[in-house]
C-alpha positions as CSV (number, residue, x, y, z in Angstrom):
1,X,15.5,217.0,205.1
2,X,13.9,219.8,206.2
3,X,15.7,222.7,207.7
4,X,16.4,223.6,211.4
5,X,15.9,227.3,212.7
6,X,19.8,227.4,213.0
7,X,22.8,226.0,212.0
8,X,23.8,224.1,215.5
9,X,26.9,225.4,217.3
10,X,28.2,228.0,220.2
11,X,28.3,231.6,218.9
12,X,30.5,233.9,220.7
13,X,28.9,237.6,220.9
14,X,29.0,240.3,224.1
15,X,26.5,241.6,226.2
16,X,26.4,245.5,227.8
17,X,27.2,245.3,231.3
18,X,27.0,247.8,234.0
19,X,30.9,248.4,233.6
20,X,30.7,247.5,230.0
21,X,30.3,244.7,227.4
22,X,30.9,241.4,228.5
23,X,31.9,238.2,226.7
24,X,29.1,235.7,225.8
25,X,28.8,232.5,224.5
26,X,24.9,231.0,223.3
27,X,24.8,227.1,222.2
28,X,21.8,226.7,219.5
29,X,20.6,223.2,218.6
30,X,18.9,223.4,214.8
31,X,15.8,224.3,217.0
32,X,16.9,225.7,220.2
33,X,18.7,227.9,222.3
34,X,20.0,225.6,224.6
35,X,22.2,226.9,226.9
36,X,23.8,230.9,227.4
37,X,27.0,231.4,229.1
38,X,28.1,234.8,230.3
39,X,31.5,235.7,231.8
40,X,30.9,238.1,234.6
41,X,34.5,238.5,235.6
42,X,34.2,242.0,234.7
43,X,31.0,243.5,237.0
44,X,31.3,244.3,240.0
45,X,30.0,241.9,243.0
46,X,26.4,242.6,243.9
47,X,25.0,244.7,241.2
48,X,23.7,242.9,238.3
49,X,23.8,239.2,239.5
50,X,20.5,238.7,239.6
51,X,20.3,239.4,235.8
52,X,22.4,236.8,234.8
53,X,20.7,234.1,236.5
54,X,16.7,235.3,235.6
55,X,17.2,236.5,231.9
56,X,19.0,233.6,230.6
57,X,16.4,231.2,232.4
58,X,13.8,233.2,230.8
59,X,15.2,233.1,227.3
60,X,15.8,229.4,228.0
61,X,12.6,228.2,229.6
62,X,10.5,230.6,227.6
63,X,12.4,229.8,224.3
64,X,11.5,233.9,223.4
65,X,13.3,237.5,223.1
66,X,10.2,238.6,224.4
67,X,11.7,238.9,228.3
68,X,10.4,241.6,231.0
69,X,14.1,243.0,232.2
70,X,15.3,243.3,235.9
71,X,14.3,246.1,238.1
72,X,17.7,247.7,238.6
73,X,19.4,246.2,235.8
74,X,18.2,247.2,232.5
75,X,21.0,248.2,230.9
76,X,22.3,244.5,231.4
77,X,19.2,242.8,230.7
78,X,18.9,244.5,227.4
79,X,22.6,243.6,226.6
80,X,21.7,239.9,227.6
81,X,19.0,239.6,225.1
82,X,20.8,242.0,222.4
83,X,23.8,239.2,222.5
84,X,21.2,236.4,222.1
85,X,19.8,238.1,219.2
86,X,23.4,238.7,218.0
87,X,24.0,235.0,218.4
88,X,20.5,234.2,216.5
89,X,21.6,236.1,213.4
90,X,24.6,234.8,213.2
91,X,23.3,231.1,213.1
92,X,21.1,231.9,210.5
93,X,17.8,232.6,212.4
94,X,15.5,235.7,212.4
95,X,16.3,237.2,216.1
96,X,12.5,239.2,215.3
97,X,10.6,236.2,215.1
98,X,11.9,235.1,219.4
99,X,10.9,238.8,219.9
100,X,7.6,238.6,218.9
101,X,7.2,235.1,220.0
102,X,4.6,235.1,223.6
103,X,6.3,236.9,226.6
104,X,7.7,234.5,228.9
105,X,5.8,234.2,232.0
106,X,7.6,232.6,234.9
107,X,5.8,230.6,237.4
108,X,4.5,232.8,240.7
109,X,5.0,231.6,243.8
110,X,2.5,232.1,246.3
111,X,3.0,235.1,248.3
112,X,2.2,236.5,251.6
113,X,-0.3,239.0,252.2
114,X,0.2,239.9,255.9
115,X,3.0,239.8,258.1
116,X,4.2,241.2,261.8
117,X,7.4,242.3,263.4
118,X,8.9,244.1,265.5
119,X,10.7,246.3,263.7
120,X,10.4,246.8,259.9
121,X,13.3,248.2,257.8
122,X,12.7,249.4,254.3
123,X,16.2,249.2,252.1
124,X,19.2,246.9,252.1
125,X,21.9,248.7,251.7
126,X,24.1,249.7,254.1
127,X,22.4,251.6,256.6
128,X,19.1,248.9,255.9
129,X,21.5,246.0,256.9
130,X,23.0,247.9,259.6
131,X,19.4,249.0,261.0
132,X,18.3,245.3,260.8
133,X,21.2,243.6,262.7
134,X,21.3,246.0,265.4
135,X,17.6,245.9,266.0
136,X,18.0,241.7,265.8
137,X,20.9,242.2,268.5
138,X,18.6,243.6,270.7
139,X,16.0,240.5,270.4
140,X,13.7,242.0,267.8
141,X,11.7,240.1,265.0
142,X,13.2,241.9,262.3
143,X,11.8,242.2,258.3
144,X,13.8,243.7,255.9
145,X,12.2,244.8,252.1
146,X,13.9,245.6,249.3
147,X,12.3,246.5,246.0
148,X,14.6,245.3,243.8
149,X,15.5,241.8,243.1
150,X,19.1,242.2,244.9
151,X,20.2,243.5,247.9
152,X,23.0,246.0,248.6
153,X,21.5,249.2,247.2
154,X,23.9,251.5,246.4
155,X,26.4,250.1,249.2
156,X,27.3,248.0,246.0
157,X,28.2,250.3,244.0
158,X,30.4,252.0,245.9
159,X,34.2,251.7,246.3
160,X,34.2,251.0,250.0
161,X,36.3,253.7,251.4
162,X,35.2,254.3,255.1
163,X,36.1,256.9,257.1
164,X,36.8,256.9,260.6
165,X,39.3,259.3,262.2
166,X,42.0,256.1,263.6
167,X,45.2,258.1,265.2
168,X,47.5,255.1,266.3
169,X,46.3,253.1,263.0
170,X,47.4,256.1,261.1
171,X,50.3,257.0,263.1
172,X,52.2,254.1,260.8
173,X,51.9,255.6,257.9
174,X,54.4,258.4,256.7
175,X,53.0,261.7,256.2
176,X,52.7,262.5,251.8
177,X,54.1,266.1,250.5
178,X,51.1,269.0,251.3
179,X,49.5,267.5,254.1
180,X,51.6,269.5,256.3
181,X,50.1,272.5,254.7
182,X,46.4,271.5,254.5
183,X,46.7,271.6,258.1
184,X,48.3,274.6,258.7
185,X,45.1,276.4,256.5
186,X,43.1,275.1,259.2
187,X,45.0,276.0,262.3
188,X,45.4,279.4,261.0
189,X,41.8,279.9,260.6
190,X,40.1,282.9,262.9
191,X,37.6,281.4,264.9
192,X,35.1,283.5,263.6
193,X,34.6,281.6,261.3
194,X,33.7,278.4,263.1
195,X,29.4,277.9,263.8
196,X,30.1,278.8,267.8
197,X,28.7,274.8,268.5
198,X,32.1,273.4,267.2
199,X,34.5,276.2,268.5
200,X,35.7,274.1,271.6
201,X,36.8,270.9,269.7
202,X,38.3,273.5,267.2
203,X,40.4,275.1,269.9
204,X,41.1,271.0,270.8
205,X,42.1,270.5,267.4
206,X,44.8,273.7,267.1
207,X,46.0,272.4,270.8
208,X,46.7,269.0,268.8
209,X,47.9,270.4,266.1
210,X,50.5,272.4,267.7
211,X,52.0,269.1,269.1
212,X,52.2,267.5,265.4
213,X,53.8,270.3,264.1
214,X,56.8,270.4,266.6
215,X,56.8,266.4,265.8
216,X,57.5,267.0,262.6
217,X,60.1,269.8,263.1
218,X,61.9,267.4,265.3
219,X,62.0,265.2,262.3
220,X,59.3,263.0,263.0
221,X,57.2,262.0,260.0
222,X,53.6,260.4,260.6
223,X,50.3,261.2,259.1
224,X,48.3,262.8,261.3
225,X,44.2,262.3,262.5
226,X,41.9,262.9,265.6
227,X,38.1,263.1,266.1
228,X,38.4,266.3,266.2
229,X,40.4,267.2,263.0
230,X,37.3,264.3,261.3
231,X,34.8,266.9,263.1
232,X,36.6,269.9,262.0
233,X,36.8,268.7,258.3
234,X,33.2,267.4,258.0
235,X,31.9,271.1,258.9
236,X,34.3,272.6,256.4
237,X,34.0,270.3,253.6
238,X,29.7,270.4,254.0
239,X,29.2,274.2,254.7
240,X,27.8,275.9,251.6
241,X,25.5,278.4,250.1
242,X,22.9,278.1,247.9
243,X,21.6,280.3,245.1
244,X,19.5,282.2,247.8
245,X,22.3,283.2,249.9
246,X,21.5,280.9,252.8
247,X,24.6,279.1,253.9
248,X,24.4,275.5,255.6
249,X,26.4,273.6,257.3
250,X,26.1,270.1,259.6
251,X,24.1,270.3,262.9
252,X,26.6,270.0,265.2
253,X,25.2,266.8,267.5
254,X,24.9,264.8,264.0
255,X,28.2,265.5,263.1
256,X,30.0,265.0,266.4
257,X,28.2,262.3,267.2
258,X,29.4,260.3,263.7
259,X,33.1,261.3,263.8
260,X,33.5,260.5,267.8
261,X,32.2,257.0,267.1
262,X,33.8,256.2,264.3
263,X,36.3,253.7,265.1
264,X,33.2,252.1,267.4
265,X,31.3,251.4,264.1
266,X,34.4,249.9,262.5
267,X,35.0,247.4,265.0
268,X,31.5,247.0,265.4
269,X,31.5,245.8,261.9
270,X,34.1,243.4,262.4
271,X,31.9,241.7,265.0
272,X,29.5,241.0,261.8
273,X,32.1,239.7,259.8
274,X,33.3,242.5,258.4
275,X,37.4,242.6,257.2
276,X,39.4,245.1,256.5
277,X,42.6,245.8,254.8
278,X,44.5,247.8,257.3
279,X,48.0,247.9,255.7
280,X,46.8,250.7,253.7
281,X,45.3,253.7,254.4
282,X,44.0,256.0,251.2
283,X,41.0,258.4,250.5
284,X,38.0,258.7,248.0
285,X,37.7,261.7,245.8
286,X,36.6,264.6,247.7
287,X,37.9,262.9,251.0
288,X,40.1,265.8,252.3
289,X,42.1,263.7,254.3
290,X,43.4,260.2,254.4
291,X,41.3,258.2,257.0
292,X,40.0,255.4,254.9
293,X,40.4,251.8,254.8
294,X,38.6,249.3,252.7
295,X,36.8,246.0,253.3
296,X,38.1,242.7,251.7
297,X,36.9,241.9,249.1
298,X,37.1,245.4,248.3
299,X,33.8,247.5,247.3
300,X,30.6,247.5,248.6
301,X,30.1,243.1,248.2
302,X,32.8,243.5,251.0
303,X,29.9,244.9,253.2
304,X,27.0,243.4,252.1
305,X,27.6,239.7,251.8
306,X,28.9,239.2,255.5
307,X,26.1,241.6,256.6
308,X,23.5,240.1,255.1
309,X,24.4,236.7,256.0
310,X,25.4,237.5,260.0
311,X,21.3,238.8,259.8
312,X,19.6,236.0,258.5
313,X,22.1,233.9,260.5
314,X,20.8,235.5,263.9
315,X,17.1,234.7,262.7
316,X,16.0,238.2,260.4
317,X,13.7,238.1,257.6
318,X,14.6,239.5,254.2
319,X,12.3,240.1,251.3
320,X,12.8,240.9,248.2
321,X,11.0,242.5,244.9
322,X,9.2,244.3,247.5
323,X,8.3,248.0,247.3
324,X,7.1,249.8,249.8
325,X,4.2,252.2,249.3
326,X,2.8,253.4,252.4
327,X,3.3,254.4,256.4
328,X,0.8,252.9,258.5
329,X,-0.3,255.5,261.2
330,X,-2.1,254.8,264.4
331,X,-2.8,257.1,267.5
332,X,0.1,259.4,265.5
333,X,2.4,256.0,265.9
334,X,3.8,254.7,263.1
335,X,3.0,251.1,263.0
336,X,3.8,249.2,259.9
337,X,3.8,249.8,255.5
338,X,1.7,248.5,253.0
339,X,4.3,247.4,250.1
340,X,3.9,246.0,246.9
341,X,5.6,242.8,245.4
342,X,7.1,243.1,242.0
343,X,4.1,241.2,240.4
344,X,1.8,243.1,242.3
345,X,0.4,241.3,245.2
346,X,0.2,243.6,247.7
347,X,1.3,243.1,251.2
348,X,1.1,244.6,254.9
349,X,3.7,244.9,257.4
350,X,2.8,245.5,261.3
351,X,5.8,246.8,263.4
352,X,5.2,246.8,267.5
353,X,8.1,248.9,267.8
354,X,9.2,251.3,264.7
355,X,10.2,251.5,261.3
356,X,13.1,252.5,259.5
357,X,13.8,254.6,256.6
358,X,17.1,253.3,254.6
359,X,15.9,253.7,251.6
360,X,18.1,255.4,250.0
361,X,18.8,259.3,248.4
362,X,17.1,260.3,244.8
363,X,20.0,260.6,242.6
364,X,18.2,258.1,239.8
365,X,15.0,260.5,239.8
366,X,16.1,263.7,237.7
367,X,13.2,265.3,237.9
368,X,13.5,265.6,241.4
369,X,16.7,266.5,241.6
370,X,16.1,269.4,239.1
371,X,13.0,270.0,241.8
372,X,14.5,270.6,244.5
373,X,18.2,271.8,243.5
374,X,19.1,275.3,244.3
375,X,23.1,274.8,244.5
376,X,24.2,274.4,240.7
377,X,21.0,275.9,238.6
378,X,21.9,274.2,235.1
379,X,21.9,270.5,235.5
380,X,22.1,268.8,232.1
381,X,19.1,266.5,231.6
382,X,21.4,264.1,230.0
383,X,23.8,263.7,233.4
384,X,24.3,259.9,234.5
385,X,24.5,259.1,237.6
386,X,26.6,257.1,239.7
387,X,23.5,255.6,241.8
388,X,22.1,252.3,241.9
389,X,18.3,253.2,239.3
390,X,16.3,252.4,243.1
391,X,17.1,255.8,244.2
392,X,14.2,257.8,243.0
393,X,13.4,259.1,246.6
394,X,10.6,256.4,248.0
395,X,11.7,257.0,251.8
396,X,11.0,261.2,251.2
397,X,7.9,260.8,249.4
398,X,6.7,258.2,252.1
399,X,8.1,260.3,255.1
400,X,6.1,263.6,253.7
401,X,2.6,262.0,253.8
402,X,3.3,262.0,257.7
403,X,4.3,265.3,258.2
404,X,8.3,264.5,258.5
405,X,10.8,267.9,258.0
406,X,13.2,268.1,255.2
407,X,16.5,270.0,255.4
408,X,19.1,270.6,252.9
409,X,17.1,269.6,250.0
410,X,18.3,272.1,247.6
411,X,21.8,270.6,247.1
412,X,23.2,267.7,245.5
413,X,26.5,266.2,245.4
414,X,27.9,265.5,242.2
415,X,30.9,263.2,241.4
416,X,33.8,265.0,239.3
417,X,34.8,261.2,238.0
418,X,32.6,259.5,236.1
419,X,32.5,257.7,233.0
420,X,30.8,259.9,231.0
421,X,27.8,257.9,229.6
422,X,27.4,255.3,231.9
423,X,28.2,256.7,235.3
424,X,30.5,254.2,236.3
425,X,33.0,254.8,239.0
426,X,35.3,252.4,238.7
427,X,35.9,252.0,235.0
428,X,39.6,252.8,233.8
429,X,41.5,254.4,236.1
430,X,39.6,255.0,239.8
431,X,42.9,256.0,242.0
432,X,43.5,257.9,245.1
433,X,42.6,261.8,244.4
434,X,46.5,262.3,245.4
435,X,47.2,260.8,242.2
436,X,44.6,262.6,239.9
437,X,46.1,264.4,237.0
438,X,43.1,265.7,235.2
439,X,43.8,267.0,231.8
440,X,41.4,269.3,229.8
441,X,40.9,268.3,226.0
442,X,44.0,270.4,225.0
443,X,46.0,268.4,227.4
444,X,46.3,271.5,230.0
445,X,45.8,270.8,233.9
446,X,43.0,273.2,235.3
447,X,42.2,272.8,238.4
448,X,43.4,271.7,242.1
449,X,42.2,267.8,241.9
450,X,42.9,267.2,245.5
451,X,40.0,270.3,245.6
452,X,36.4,269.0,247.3
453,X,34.1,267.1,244.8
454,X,31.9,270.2,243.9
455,X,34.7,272.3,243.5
456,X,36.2,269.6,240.8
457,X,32.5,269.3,239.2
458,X,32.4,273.0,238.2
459,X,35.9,273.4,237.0
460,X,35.6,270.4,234.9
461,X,31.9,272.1,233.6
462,X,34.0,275.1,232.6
463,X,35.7,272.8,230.4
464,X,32.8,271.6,228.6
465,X,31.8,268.4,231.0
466,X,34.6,266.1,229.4
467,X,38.0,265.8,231.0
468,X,40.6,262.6,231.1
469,X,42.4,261.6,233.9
470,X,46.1,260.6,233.2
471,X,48.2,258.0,234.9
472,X,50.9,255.6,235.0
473,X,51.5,251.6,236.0
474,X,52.2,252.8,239.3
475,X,49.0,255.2,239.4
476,X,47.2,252.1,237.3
477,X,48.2,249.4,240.6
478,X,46.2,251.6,243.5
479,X,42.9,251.9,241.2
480,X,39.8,250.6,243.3
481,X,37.7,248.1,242.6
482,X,38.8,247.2,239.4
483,X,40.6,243.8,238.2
484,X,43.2,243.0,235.0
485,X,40.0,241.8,233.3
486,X,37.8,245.0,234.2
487,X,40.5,246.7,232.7
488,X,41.5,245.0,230.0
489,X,37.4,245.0,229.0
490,X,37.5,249.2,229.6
491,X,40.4,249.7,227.2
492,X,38.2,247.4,224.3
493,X,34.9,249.2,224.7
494,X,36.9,253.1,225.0
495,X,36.6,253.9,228.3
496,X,40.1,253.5,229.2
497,X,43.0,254.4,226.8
498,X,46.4,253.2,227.3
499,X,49.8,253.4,225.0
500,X,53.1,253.5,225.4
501,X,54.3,256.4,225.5
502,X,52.9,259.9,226.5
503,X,52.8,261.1,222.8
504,X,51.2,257.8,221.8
505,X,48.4,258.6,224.5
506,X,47.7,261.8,223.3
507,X,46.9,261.0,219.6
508,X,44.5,258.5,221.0
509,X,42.5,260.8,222.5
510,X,43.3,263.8,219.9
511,X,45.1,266.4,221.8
512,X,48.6,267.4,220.8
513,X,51.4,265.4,222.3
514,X,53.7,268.8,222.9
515,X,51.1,270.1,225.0
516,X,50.4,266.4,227.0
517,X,54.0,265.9,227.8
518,X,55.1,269.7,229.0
519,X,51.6,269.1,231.2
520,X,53.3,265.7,232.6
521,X,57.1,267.2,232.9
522,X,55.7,270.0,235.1
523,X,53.3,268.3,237.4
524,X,55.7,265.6,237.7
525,X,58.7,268.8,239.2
526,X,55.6,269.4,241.6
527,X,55.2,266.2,242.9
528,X,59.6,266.1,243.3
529,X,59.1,269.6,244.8
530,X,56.0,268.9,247.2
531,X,54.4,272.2,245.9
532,X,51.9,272.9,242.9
533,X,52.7,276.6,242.4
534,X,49.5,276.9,239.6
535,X,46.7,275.7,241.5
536,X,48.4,274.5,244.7
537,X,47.2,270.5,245.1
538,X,46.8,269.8,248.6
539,X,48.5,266.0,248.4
540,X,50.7,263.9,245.8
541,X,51.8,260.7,245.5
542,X,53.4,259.3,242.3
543,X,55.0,261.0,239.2
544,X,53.5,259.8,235.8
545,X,56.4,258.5,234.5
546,X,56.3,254.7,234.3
547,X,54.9,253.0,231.1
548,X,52.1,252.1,230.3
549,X,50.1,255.3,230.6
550,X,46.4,255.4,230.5
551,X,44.0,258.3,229.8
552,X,40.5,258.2,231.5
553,X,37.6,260.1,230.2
554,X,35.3,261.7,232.9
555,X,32.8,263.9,233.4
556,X,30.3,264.9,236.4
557,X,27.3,262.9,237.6
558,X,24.6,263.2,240.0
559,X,26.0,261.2,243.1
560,X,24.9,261.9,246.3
561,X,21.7,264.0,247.2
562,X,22.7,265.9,250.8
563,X,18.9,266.4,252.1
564,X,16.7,264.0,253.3
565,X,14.5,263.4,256.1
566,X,15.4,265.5,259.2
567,X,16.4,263.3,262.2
568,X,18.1,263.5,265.6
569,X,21.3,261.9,267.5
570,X,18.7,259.0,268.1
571,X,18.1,258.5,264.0
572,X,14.4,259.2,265.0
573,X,12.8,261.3,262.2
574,X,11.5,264.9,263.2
575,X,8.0,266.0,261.8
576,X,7.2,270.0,260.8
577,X,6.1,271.1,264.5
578,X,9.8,269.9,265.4
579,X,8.7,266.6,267.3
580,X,9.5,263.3,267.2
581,X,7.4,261.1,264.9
582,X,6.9,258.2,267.5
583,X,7.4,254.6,265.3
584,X,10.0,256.5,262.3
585,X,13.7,256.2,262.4
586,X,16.1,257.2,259.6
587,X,19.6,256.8,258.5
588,X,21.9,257.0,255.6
589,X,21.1,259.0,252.3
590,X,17.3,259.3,253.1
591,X,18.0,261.5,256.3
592,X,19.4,264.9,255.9
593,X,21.2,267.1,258.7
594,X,24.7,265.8,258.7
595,X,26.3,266.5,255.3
596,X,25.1,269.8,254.7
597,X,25.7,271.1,251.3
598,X,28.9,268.8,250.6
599,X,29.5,265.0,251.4
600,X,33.5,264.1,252.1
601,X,34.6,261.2,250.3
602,X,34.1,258.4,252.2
603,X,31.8,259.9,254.7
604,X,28.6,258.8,253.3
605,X,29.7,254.4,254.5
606,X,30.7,256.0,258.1
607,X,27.4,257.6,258.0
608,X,25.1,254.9,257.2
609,X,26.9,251.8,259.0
610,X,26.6,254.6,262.5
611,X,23.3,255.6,262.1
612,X,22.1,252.6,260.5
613,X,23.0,251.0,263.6
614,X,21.5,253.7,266.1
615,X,18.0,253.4,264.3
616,X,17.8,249.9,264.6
617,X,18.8,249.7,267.9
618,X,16.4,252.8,268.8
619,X,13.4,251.0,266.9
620,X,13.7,247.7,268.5
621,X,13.8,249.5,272.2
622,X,10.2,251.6,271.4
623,X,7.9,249.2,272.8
């Protein structure tokens, strides 16, 4: 009897994921590989879905190893046919003879070459979706193209905090320990030392503030928010200087303009299908103040999936593995893009009205981040990033062959906590910044970690780039975006720990356990007290005293990239000779103007679901 290419049966192995290795199982007949299960329990909605469905058919169909990956997932396309290979070997087969067996070549459909709309966006994230559905609400043909194979951009990689400045919302929730004070550092600002534009809503703000404060004297106890506080904060929180000396800071019409219509965008997005947990209120990293709430399901899926389908529902036009390459210019107008389709059939797009620009910042392209950066001088060419790989700055490149303006190109937002090799977000422990307790690898606090997200980056650089964050059941249940599973799956592949006890913790991850639970005792007498007297946190929450406790490693990573495109209050892009480029609209990470030098947690989804809309809207009403 001759032998088979395997000894039949299902092989259990793992695959590398985006937030780590996943759990496989590949059936093999004596001949074939018949059938490969993944459990995707762990990832997070949106990402990498596509993978699972396209490499396994592949492997499948093709009967090879020899498998193009996934634009946008080739960390999880690799892992996918590294676990095949795994299960191969352990059958008894020779994994190198499917890798150099013929490349599988699915069948191509037939695809356009010419199209027309009225208005053409370019990106599906956020601000894309949002462009397209309010342009389709005004009765525009609408065409959405995406390059990759799924939608969501970086929306799905976020963790769905959204800002929007909500008084009577936020009026029923109590007031934490140092909010009090964060406030009074504003008030007693000298007006100086406000850009003249926003001095009048800053003497509106101290008016309001005056009024909270005697609330609070009077024993009230509420958290606090206005428009004007959100405006306040967004100018604070973005105004730097770069290594020239030249400070920046928001234009004032962007900023007031996305802070006053804040809670308009929110129950704007409702209207699309959009739900939101309301009997919380938290904050991102970086936030400054809490004013967020978070779509259900949580995380960016929460957005995109009701988005996407309320579009196509109402008659829109998405395509995807679609890249596009080039504006189309007539008379000055801009009037269509000549993209590219993943298996390189080209195609051309005619918009009657405009296009938009959602396409996203460049955090995924180092090179041209170490281009234009002139904030932090020393990036490490190693740095991950947080970003989805289609952010390599298409919309930028695309808006400078027509003459567009850039502003605030030399910074570059990086996120203080990130896994350190793969960028992830929302692996271990992603809490509330009122409940950081960042540690330095002799188990020594260092830094204020209610501070802004730049402010975080460099202090944990000063520490050599590698910091955990420690926390507690209690910390453990307000995590974002992360399930028992995702968990569970973080502590098995190291990028979580979790013991015990506090001394048990700190052996894990080599510091001495004296030093980790003096660290722990004091903080834990701040939080009691409501005051940090060694680097003065603005907000706390819980003590880290209930077991078990987890330490998360964490280090900087390219995040958000502030410049972009400049635009005005209408999202229509601005060329060199400070006019309007007639046909060009912009919003989210591609456009520049609003953030400044520094993004506030949970600004960034505010931003692109406002302006998204307003471009859309705009486009479809230039006839």
């Amino acid at each position: 009897m001759t032998k088979g290419l395997f000894e039949p049966g299902s092989y259990s192995v793992r695959a590398a994921g985006h937030n780590g290795s996943l759990p496989m199982e590949v059936t093999l007949t004596d001949d074939r590989i018949k059938s490969i299960e993944i459990d995707t329990s762990g990832e997070s909605k949106g990402i990498t879905s596509p993978v699972f469905e396209r490499i396994p058919k592949a492997i499948i169909e093709g009967q090879t190893l020899n498998v193009d990956t996934v634009s946008g997932a080739t960390v999880t396309s690799k892992g996918i046919l590294a676990g095949v290979a795994d299960a191969i070997e352990a059958a008894g087969g020779d994994p190198e003879e499917f890798r150099n067996r013929p490349k599988y070549q699915a069948d191509q459909a037939e695809s356009p070459d010419e199209k027309t709309a009225d208005v053409v966006v370019l990106g599906s994230g956020g601000a894309g979706l949002s462009a397209a559905i309010g342009a389709v609400d005004k009765g525009a043909k609408v065409i959405l193209l995406e390059k990759f194979p799924s939608l969501g951009g970086n929306t799905t990689r976020t963790g769905g905090q959204i800002n929007s400045a909500d008084p009577e919302w936020q009026k029923g929730f109590d007031a934490f320990p140092g909010e009090v004070n964060n406030l009074k550092g504003i008030y007693q600002m000298d007006e100086a030392d406000i850009p003249e534009a926003y001095r009048p809503q800053f003497r509106e703000l101290k008016d309001e503030l005056e009024k909270y404060f005697a609330d609070m004297e009077n024993g009230e106890n509420y958290l606090f928010d206005s428009e004007n506080l959100f405006c306040i904060q967004t100018l604070l929180g973005g105004t730097r200087k770069d290594l020239d000396g030249h400070v920046t800071y928001g234009n004032y019409d962007l900023v007031s303009n996305l802070t006053h219509k804040g809670r308009q965008t929110i129950e704007w997005m409702k209207t699309k299908g959009v739900e939101f947990d309301e009997e919380h209120v938290t904050e991102p990293v970086g936030a400054s103040w809490r004013r967020a709430r978070e779509p259900i399901p949580t995380g960016g899926y929460g957005f995109i999936d009701p988005l996407q389908k309320y579009f196509t529902q109402q008659g829109g036009e998405i395509i995807t593995d679609c890249q596009a390459k080039e504006l189309l210019v007539e008379d000055g107008k801009i009037v269509g893009v000549k993209a590219q389709f993943s298996n390189g059939n080209d195609l051309t797009v005619h918009a009657k009205s405009g296009v938009v620009m959602a396409t996203g910042g460049y955090s995924a392209n180092y090179e041209m981040v170490k281009k234009y950066d002139n904030y932090w001088g020393n990036l490490p060419e190693t740095i991950p990033t947080t970003n989805s790989p289609a952010l390599t700055g298409d919309g930028i490149a695309m808006g400078l062959s027509v003459n567009a303006a850039l502003v605030d190109m030399g910074f570059a937002q990086l996120m203080p906590s990130a896994d350190p090799i793969t960028g992830n977000i929302f692996s271990g422990i992603d809490c509330p910044p009122s409940d950081f307790v960042f540690v330095n690898l002799e188990g020594k606090r260092f830094v204020n970690e209610y501070g802004n997200r730049d402010q975080l980056c460099q202090a944990i650089f000063d520490q050599g780039g590698l910091i955990y964050n420690i926390s507690d059941k209690n910390i453990a249940a307000t995590r974002f975006n992360s399930t028992d599973e995702q968990l569970e799956n973080d502590i098995k592949n190291d990028a979580c720990f979790r013991a015990d006890t506090l001394e048990e913790l700190a052996e894990q991850i080599n510091i001495d356990p004296e030093v980790l639970v003096d660290t722990i005792e004091k903080y834990n007498q701040y939080v009691e007290d409501g005051h940090d007297p060694e680097f003065n946190k603005g907000s706390f929450n819980y003590k880290v005293e209930v077991p078990p406790f987890y330490a998360t490693p964490r280090s900087p990573a390219t995040h958000h990239t502030m410049g972009g495109l400049k635009i005005n209050v209408n999202a229509q892009v601005i060329n060199e000779d400070g006019e309007v480029i007639d046909g060009l609209f912009a919003a989210g990470e591609v456009a520049g103007g609003i953030h400044a030098g520094n993004r506030l947690g949970g600004n960034a989804l505010i931003d692109i679901f406002t302006y998204g809309r307003i471009a859309g809207e705009n486009a479809a009403s230039n006839r």
